[in-house]
C-alpha positions in Angstrom: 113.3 81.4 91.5 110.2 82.2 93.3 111.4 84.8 96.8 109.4 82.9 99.6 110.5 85.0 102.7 110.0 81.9 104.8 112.3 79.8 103.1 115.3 82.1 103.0 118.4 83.0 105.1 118.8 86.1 107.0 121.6 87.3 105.2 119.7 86.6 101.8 117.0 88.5 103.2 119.7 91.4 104.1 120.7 91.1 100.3 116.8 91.3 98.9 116.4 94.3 101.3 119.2 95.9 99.3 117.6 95.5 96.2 114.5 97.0 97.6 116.4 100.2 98.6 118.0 100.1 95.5 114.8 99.9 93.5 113.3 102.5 95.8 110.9 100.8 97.1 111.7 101.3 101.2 114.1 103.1 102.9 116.1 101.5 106.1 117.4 103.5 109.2 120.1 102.4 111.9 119.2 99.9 114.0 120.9 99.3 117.3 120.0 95.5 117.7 122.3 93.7 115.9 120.6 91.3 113.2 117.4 93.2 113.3 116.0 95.3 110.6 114.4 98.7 111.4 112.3 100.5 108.0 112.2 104.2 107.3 109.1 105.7 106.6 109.1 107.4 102.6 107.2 108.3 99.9 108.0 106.4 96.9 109.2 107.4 93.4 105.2 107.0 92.4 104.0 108.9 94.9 103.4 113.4 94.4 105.8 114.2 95.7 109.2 111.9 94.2 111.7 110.6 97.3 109.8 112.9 99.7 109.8 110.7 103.4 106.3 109.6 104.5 106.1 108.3 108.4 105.0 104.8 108.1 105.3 104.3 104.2 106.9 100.7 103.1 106.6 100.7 99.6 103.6 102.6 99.2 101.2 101.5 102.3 101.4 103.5 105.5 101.7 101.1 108.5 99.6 102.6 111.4 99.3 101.0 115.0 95.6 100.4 115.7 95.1 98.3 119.0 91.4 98.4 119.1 90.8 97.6 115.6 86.8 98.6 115.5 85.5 101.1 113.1 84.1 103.6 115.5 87.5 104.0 117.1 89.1 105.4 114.4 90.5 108.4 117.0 92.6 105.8 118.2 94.2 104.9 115.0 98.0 106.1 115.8 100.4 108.0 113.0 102.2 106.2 110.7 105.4 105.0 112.1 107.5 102.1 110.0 108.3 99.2 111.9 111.2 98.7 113.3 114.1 95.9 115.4 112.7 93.3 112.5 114.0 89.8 111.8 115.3 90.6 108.4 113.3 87.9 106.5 109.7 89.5 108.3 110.6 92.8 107.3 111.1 91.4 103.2 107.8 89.7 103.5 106.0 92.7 104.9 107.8 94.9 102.3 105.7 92.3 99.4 102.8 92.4 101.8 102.5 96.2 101.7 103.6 96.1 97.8 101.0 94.0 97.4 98.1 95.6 98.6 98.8 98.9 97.4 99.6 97.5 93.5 96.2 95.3 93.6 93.7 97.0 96.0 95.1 100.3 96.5 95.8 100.6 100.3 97.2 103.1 101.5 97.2 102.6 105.0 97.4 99.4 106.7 96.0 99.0 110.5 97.9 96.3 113.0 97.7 95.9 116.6 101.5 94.5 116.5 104.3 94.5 114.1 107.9 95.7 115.6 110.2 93.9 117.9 111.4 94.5 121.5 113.6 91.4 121.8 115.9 91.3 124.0 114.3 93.6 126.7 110.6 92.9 126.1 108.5 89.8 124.7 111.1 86.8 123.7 109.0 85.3 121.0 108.2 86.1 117.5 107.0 88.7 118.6 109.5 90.0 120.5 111.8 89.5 117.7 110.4 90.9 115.5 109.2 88.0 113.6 105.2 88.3 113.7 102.5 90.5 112.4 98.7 90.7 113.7 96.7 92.2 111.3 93.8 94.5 112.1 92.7 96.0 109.0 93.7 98.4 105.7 92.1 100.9 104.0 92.6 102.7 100.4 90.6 103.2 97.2 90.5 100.8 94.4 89.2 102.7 91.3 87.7 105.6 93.0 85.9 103.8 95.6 86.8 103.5 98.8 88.0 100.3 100.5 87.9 99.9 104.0 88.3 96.2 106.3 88.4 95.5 109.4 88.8 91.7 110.9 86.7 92.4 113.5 84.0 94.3 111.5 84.1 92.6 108.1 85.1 89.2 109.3 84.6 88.2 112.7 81.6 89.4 113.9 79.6 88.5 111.1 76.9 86.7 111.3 76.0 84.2 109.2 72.4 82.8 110.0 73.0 78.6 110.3 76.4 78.7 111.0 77.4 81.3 113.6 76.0 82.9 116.9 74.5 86.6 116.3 77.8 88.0 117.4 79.9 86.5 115.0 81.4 83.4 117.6 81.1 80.2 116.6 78.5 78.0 118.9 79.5 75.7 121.1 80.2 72.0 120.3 81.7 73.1 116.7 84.9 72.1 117.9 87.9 72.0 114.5 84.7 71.8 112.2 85.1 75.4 110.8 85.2 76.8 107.2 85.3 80.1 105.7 82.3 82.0 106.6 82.3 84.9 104.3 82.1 82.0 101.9 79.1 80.2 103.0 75.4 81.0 101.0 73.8 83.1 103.7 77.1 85.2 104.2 76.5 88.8 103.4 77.4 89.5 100.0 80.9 92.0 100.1 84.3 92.7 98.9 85.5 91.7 102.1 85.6 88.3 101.3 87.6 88.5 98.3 90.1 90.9 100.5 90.7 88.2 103.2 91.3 85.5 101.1 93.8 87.2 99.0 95.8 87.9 102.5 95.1 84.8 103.4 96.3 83.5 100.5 99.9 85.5 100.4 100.3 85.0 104.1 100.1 81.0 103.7 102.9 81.1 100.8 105.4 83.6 102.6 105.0 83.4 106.0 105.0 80.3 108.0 102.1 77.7 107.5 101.9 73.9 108.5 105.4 74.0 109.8 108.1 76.0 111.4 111.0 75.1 108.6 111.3 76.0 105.0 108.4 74.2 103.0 107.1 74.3 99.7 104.2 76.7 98.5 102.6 74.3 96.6 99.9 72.8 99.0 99.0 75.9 101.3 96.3 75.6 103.8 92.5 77.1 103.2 91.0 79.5 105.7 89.2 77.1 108.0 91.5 74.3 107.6 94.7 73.5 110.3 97.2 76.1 109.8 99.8 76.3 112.5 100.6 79.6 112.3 97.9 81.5 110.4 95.2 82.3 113.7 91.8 84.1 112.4 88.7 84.3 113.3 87.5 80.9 111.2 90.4 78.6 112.2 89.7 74.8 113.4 91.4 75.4 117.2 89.5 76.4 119.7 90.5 78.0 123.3 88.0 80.1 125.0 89.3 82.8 127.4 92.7 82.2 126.8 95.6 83.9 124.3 94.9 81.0 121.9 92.9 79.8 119.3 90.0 81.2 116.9 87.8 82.9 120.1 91.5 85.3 120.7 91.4 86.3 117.2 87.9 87.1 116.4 89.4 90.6 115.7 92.8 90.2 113.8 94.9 87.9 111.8 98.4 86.6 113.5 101.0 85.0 110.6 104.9 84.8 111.6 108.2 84.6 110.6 109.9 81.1 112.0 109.0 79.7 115.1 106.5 81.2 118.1 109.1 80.8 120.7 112.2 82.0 120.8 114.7 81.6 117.8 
């Protein structure tokens, strides 16, 4: 049976974490909230240096905390610290997300402006507990060359002569009528679009997607088509000035674990 974090229970998810430690692919510390998962940064069996602890590493990526998510202001990238107070199901599908990236483009850091839970004394919604992800960037080096995205940089304010405004937003009167632009024929040509698509492309099989409940992974949604969950900067809703829609994530990628609200 396929594991699609969405679709499973928390205490299965506590079970698959298990295996994880077991196969020693992530460590996990104490946690103080009850039903919340908090990782422990380490190096994996792979790594130099066998079993040696890494701040930040879930199986073989270093999760770093970058809030303004712009190359240029890489001084503000913070250390590697492993998330923590995690629904358990979001922490097993950002242990595959981290295993995933590093196995098939070779990250070794990934950037996010959001990942840990504060629930029940801060934010009450995924996430506050702990349930939600947004996505800034990642960086690593596939074959000896170095890869390096950003959503803002590499995705959102691109420019794509015909179809967007110089600074990447979408003109006015487009409405829901959005696709992928790093697809479209005047797009720059870059790796980037190949790298977005293939987080795209996990995130709308094991996180959330069209619907808050367990759903099949058959018929997942495209970039520029009507997720629910998945917010970017090419997605159909619109909502200027607000926390909401496409114009709110021109420079990361938001995909959850259950509902927004509270659960």
């Amino acid at each position: 049976m396929t594991l699609i974090p969405r679709n499973i229970s928390k205490n299965e998810a506590l079970d698959v974490l298990e295996g994880f430690v077991n196969e020693e692919l992530i460590r996990l510390e104490p946690t103080s909230v009850a039903g919340r998962v908090s990782l422990d940064g380490w190096r994996p069996p792979e790594g130099k240096e066998p079993g040696k602890r890494e701040d930040g590493n879930v199986a073989g990526t270093v999760v770093r905390f970058w809030g303004a998510g712009r190359k240029g202001t890489e001084n503000q990238i913070q250390s590697g610290v492993a998330p923590d107070r995690l629904d358990p199901r979001a922490a097993v599908a950002l242990v595959l997300l981290c295993q995933t990236l590093h196995t098939t483009w070779g990250i070794s850091e990934l950037y996010h402006a959001g990942i840990s839970g504060d629930f029940p004394t801060g934010r009450k919604d995924c996430h506050g507990q702990g349930r939600a992800v947004d996505f800034v960037g990642a960086r690593g080096d596939l074959a000896g060359e170095e890869v390096y995205f950003t959503v803002f940089d590499d995705w959102g304010k691109v420019h794509v002569p015909g179809l967007t405004k110089r600074n990447g937003d979408w003109p006015a009167g487009t409405g829901s009528n959005t696709s992928y632009r790093l697809l479209d024929p005047a797009a720059p040509d870059s790796l980037a679009t190949v790298f977005f698509q293939d987080i795209y492309d996990f995130v709308a099989v094991n996180y959330q997607d069209r619907k808050d409940v367990p759903e099949d992974d058959d018929d997942p949604t495209a970039i520029g088509k009507m997720s629910r969950f998945i917010m970017h900067p090419d997605h159909p809703a619109t909502a200027p000035g607000t926390a909401h829609g496409r114009e709110a994530h021109k420079g990361h990628m938001h995909f959850q674990i259950g509902v927004t609200g509270t659960a």
